[in-house]
C-alpha positions as CSV (number, residue, x, y, z in Angstrom):
1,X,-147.8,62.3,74.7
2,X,-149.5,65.8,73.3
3,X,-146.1,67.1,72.6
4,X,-145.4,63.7,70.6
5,X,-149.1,63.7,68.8
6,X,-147.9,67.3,67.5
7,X,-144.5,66.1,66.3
8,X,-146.0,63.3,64.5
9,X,-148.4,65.4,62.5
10,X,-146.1,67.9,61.7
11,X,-144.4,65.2,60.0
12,X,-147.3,64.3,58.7
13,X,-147.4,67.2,56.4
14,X,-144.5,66.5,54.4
15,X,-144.8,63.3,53.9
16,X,-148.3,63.9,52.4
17,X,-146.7,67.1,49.8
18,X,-143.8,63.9,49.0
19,X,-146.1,61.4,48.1
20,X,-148.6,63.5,45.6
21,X,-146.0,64.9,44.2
22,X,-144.4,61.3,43.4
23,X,-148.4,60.0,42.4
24,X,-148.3,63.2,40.3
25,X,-145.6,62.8,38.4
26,X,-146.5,58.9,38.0
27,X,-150.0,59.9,36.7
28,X,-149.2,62.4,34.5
29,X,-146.2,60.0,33.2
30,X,-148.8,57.4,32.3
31,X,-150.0,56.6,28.9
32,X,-153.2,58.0,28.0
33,X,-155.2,61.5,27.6
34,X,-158.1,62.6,29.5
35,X,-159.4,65.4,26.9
36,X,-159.1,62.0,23.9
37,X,-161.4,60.6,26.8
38,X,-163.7,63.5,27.4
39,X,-163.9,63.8,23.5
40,X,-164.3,60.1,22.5
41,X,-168.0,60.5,22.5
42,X,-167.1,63.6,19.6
43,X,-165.2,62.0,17.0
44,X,-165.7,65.2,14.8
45,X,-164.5,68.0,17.0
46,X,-161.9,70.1,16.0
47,X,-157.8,70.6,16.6
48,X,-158.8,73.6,17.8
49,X,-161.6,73.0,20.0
50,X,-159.3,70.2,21.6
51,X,-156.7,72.8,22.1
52,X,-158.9,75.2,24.1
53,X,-160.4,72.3,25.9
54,X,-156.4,71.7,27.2
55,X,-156.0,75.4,27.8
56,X,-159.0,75.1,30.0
57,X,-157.9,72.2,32.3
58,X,-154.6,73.9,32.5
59,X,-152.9,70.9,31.2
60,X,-151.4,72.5,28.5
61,X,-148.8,74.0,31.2
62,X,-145.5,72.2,32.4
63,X,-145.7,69.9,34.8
64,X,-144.5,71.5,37.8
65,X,-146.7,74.8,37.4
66,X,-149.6,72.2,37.2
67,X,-148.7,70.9,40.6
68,X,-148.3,74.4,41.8
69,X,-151.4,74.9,40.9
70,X,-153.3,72.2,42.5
71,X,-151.2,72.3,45.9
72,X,-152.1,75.8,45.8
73,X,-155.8,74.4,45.6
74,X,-155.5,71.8,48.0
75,X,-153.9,74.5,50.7
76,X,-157.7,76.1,50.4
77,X,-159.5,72.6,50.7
78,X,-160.5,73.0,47.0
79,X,-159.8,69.6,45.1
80,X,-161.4,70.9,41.7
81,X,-163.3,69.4,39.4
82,X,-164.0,65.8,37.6
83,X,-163.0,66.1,34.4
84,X,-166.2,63.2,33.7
85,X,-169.2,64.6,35.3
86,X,-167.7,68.8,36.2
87,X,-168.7,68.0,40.1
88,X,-166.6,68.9,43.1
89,X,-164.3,66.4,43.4
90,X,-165.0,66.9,47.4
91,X,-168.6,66.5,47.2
92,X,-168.3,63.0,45.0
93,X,-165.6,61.5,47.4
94,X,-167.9,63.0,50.4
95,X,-171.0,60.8,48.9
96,X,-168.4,58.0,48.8
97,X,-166.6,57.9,51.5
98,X,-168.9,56.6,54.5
99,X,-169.6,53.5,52.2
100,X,-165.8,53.1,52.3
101,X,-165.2,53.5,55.8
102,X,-168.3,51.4,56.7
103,X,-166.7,48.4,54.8
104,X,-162.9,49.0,55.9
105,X,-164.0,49.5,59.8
106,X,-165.9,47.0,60.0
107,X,-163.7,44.5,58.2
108,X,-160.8,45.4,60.7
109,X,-162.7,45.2,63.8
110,X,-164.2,41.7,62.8
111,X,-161.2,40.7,61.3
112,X,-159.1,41.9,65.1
113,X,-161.9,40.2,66.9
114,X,-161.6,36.6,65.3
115,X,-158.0,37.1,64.4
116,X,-156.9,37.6,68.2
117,X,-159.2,35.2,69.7
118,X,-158.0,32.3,66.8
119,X,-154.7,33.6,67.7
120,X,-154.3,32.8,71.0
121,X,-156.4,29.9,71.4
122,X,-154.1,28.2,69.0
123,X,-151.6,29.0,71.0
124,X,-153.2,27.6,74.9
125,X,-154.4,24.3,72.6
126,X,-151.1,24.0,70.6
127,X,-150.8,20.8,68.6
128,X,-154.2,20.3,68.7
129,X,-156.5,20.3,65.5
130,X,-157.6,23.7,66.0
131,X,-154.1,25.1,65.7
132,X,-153.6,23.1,62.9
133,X,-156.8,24.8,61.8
134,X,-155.5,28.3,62.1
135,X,-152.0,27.5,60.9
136,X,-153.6,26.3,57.4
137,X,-156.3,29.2,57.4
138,X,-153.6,31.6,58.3
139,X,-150.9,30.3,54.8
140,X,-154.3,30.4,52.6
141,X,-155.7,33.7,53.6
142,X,-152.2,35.3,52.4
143,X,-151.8,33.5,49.3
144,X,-155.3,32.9,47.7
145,X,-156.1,36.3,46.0
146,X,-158.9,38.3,47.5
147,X,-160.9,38.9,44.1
148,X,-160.8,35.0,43.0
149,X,-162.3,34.7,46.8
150,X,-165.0,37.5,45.9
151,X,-165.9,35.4,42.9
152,X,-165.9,32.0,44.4
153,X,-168.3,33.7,47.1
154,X,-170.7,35.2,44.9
155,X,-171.0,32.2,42.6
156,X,-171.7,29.7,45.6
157,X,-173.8,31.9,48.1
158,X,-175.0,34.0,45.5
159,X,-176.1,32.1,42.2
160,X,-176.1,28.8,43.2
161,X,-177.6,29.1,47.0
162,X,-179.1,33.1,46.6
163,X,-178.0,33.4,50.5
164,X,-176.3,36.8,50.1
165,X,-176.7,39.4,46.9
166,X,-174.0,39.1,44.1
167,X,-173.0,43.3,44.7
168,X,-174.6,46.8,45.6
169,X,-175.4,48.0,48.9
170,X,-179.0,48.3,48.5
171,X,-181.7,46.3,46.6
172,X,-182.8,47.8,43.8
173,X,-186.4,49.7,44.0
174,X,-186.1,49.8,47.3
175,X,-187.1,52.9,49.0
176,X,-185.7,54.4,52.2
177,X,-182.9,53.3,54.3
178,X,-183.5,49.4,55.7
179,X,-180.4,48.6,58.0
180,X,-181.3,44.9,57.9
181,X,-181.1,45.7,53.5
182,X,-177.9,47.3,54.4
183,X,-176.3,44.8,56.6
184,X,-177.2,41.8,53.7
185,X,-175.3,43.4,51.1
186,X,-172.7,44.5,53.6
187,X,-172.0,40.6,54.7
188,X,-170.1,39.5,51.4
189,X,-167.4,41.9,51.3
190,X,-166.7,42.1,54.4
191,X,-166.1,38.6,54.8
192,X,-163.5,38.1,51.9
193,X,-162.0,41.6,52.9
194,X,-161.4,40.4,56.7
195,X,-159.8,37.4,55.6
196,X,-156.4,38.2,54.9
197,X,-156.6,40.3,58.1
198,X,-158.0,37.4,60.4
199,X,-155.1,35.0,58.8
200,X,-152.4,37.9,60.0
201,X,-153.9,38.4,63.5
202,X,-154.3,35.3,64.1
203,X,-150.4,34.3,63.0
204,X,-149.1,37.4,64.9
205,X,-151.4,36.5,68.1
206,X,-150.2,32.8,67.9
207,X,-146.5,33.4,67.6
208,X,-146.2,36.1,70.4
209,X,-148.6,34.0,73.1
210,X,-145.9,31.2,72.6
211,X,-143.1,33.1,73.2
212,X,-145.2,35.4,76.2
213,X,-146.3,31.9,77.8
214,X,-142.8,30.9,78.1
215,X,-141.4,34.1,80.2
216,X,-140.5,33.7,83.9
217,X,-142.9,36.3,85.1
218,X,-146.1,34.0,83.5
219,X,-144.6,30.9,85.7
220,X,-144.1,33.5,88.8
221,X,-148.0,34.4,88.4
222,X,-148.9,30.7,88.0
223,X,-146.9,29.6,91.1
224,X,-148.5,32.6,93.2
225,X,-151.8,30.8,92.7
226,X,-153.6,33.6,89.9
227,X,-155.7,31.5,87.9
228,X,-155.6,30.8,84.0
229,X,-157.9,33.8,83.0
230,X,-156.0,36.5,85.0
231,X,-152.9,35.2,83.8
232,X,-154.3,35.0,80.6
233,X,-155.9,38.7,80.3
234,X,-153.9,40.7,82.7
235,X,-150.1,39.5,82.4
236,X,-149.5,37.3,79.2
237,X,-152.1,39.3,76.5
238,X,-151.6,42.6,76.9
239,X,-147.3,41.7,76.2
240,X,-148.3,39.8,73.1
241,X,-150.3,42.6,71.8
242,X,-147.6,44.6,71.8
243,X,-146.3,43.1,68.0
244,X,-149.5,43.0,66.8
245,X,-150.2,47.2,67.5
246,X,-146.7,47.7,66.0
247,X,-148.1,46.2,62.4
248,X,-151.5,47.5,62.9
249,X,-151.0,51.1,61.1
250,X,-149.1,49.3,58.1
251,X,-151.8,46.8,57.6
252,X,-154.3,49.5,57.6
253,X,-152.9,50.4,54.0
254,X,-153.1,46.8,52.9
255,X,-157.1,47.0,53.8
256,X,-157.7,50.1,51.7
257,X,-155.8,48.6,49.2
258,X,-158.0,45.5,49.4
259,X,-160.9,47.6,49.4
260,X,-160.2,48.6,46.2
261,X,-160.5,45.4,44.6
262,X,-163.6,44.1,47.1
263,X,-165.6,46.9,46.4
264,X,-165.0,46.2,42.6
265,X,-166.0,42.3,42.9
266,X,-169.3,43.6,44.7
267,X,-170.0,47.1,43.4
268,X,-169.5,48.3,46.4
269,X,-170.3,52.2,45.9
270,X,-167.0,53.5,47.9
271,X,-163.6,55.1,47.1
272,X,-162.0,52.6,45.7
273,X,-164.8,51.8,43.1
274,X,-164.3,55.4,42.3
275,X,-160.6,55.2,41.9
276,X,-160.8,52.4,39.2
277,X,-163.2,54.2,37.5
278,X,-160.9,57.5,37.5
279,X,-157.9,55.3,36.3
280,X,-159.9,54.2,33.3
281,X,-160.9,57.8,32.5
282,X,-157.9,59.3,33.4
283,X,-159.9,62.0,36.0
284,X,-156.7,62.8,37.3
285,X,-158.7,65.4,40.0
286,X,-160.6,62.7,41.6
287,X,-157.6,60.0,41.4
288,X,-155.8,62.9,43.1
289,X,-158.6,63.7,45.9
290,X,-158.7,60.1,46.6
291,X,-155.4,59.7,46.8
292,X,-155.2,63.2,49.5
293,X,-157.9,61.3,51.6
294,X,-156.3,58.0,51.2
295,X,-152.8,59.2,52.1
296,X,-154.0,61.1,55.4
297,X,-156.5,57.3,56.6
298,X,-153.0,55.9,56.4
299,X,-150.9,58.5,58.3
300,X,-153.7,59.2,60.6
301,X,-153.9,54.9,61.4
302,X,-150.1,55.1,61.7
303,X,-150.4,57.9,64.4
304,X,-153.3,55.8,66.3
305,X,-151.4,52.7,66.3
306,X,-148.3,54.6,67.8
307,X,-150.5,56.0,70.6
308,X,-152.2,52.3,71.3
309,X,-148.7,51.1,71.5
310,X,-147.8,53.6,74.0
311,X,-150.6,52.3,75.6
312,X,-150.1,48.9,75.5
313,X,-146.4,49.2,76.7
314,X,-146.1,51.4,79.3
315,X,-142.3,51.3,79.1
316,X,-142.5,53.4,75.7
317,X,-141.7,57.3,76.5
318,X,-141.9,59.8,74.4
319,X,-139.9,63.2,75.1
């Protein structure tokens, strides 16, 4: 297993160099100019002045010594500086990122918690109106689009019943850290970003519990005497888990990619908030820091949900 870990991340690496080189190329490629942006508040600055301003950024060079330049950056854990506010690209996603991971952690446990236990419920009570339940719940959480969910949400528990805040992750004026404060505003987008993940689970969990219930070894177990729950937990489970684990890693991409949006609808101060906000301004540092962090989540989720499935099937061996 430590020999495959190491394997894995030393793949790891050049993946990561393949896809911000591709994002680099893309950004640069799109339309737009972040010194016209820096500048837009200075309608009467100079040819020159804008000329020097480019020399300064280095973004007068071609385009490969740029990303020479910035890999050569990266390899010392320096991401630069915004071209917006000057910061350390490192200390702004650093200020970010634990409001991210809050609301994408939390999201995927609830949403594997629910998902799993909708899923295979369904499955012992199939044809009842619970499974009919889930099987509708699980077509609408894939189809009907997170934000349009966000904004149904707010303007029914927000405006009209004032259960739940409309966005932030605090109140406003108040001081200190109140965890029950925190956990209010966290509710909302969490909820709408778990959905799509509890309608997936929950399809996966269903579908494999079927076809586990079925085998020959789950009638063996029954017709030795092991009751339901043993059956249940210690045979037919821990086989149908093994699909779920495999698309675990991939989904994890889908939920920071959801976060993006969610964290939008709510004002949710994280990373993804940040990114949409460095698109508009063309901050190409801190759409490239975020995309560095972003990148290794989603390689790092991939890794975990090889080792779980290892785990989970002890039949997987890796030399």
């Amino acid at each position: 297993m430590t020999k495959f870990i190491i394997r894995r991340l030393m793949l790891a690496i050049p993946t990561l160099i393949g896809i911000t080189l591709l994002s680099f190329a893309l950004q640069r490629a799109a339309p737009g100019d972040p010194v016209r942006v820096m500048t837009f508040a200075a309608p009467d600055i100079s040819p020159e002045e804008i000329t020097q301003l480019r020399h300064q950024l280095g973004l007068d060079q071609p385009l490969p010594m740029q990303y020479l330049v910035w890999l050569g950056r990266m390899a010392r854990l320096d991401m630069g500086r915004s071209y917006i506010t000057h910061r350390p690209v490192s200390e702004m996603i650093g200020e970010r990122m634990v409001n991210s991971l809050t609301l994408t952690a939390t999201a995927l446990l609830i949403a594997l918690a629910i998902g799993i236990t909708a899923g295979v419920y369904s499955a012992l009570k199939r044809g009842t109106w619970f499974d009919n339940l889930v099987r509708v719940f699980a077509v609408l959480g894939n189809v009907v689009p997170h934000f349009w969910l966000g904004l149904v949400f707010i303007l029914v528990f927000s405006v009209k019943f004032r259960l739940f805040p409309s966005g932030g992750i605090t109140t406003l004026g108040k001081a200190g850290f109140d965890l029950f404060d925190r956990l209010w505003h966290l509710i909302p987008p969490v909820v709408i970003l778990a959905t799509g993940g509890i309608a997936n689970y929950s399809r996966y969990m269903r579908t494999e519990t079927l076809e586990v219930i079925r085998q020959d070894y789950i009638r063996t177990a029954y017709a030795k005497g092991l009751v339901q729950r043993t059956v249940l937990f210690r045979h037919a489970l821990r086989n149908a888990l093994i699909p779920l684990v495999t698309v675990l890693g991939g989904s994890l991409a889908g939920l920071f990619g959801g976060a993006l949006i969610i964290e939008n609808v709510f004002s949710w101060p994280g990373m993804g908030r940040m990114a949409y906000d460095a698109v508009l301004q063309r901050d190409y540092p801190v759409l490239m820091g975020l995309l560095v962090i972003g990148s290794t989540l989603i390689i790092i989720g991939y890794l975990l949900a090889d080792i779980a499935y290892a785990i989970v099937d002890p039949r997987i061996k890796h030399e």
